[in-house]
Structure formats: C-alpha cells, structure tokens
C-alpha positions as CSV (number, residue, x, y, z in Angstrom):
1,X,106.8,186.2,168.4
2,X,110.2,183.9,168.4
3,X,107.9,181.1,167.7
4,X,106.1,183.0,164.2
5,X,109.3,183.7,163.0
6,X,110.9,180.1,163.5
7,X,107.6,179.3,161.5
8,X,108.2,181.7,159.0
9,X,111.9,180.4,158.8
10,X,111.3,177.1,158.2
11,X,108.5,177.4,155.6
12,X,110.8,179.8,153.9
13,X,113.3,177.0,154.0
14,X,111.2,174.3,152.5
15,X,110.0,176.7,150.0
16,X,113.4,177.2,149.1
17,X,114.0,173.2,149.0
18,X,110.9,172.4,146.6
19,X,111.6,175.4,144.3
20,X,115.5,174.0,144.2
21,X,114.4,170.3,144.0
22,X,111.5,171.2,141.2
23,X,114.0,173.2,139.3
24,X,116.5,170.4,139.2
25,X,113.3,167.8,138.2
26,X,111.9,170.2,135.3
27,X,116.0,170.3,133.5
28,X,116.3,167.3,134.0
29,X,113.0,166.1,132.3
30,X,114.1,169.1,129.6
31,X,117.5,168.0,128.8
32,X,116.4,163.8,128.8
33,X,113.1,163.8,127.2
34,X,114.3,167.0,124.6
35,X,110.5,168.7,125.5
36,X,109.2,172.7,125.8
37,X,109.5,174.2,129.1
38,X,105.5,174.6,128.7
39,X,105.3,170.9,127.8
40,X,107.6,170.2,131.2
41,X,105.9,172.5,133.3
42,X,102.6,171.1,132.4
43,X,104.0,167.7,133.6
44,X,104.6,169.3,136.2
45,X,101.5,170.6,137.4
46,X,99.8,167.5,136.9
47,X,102.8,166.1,139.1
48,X,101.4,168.7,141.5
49,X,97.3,167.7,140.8
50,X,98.7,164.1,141.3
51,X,100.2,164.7,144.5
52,X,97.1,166.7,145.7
53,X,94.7,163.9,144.8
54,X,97.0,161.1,147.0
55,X,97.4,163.3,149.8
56,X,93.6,164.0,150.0
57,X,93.0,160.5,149.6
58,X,95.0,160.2,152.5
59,X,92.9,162.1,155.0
60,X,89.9,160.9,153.9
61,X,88.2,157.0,155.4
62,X,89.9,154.7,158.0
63,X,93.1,155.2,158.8
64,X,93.5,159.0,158.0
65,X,96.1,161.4,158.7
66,X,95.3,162.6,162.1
67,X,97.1,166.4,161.3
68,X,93.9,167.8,160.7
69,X,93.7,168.7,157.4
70,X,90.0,168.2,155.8
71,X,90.7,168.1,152.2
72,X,88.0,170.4,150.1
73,X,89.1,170.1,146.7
74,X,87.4,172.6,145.1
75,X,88.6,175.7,147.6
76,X,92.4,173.9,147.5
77,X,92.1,173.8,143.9
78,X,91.5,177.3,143.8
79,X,94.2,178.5,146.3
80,X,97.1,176.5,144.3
81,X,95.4,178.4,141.3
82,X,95.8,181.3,142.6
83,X,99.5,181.2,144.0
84,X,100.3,179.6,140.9
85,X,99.0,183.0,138.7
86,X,100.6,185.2,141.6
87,X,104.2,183.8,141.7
88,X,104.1,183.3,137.7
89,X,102.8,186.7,136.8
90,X,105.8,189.2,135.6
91,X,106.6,191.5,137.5
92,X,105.8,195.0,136.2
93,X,109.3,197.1,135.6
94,X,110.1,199.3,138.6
95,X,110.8,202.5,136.2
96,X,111.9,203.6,133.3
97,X,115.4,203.5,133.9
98,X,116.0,199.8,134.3
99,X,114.6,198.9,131.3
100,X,117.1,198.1,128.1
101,X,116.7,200.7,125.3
102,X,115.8,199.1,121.9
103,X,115.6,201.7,119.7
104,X,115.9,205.6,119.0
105,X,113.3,207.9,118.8
C-alpha cells in the first residue's frame, strides 16, 4: 500500500510540475508572440503530438528504450484525446447557490 501511494505521490507531483512548467510556456508564448490563448494552446498540443511522435520513435528499431513501452499510436492517440476532453470540460455548477445572479426576475 505505502508503495501505491508513494506512486500516486510522485505522479501527482510531476503532474503538478508540467501543468506549472506548461502554464509558464503558454504566457510566455502569449505575452512574446501577442497570439489567442486558442492559437497558443494549439501550439501547444502539437508541442504535445511532437513530443509523442519522438518518443515513439524512440522505442521503436535498434537501440530502443528498454522501459517497456510498445508505442500504438492510434490507442495513445485516443487516451491523450480523451484526458484532454476530460480535464478541459467545465465543470457543471455544484448548485444554485454558487452561481452569480445576473438579473431579476
């Protein structure tokens, strides 16, 4: 069990990292190159499809990673699609009562 939850611990961590160090990337590619936060967050996610293609290539032929990993594009593809539409989804509003009145009836 103290073993998941060191697991769990450190993937929170480096979650925490790459959301802090992508954050920092996407206002800083904002404020230099004066673009829409869609414009920057596409960039981004081809960043992302960029990164995904090297790292494939990387266990793939002679001299692969040894970790493990058998690269299958289309099912990876279709898991980063998926936490991608998860994590960017709103949120639905928990009740009534937190949301800001905007008008009378």
């Amino acid at each position: 069990m103290d073993a998941d939850l060191n697991r769990a611990e450190r993937v929170e961590a480096a979650r925490a990292e790459l959301r802090r160090a992508v954050m920092g990337a996407i206002g800083d590619a904002m404020r230099q190159a004066g673009v829409s936060p869609m414009t920057v967050l596409g960039l981004a996610a081809m960043a992302v499809g960029s990164i995904y293609q090297e790292m494939a290539q990387a266990h793939h032929g002679p001299g692969r990673c040894c970790c493990g990993w058998e690269p299958d594009a289309a099912a990876d593809i279709e898991a980063l699609q998926t936490v991608l539409a998860a994590t960017a989804a709103p949120t639905p509003a928990a009740s009534l009562l937190g949301m800001r009145a905007i008008g009378q009836a």
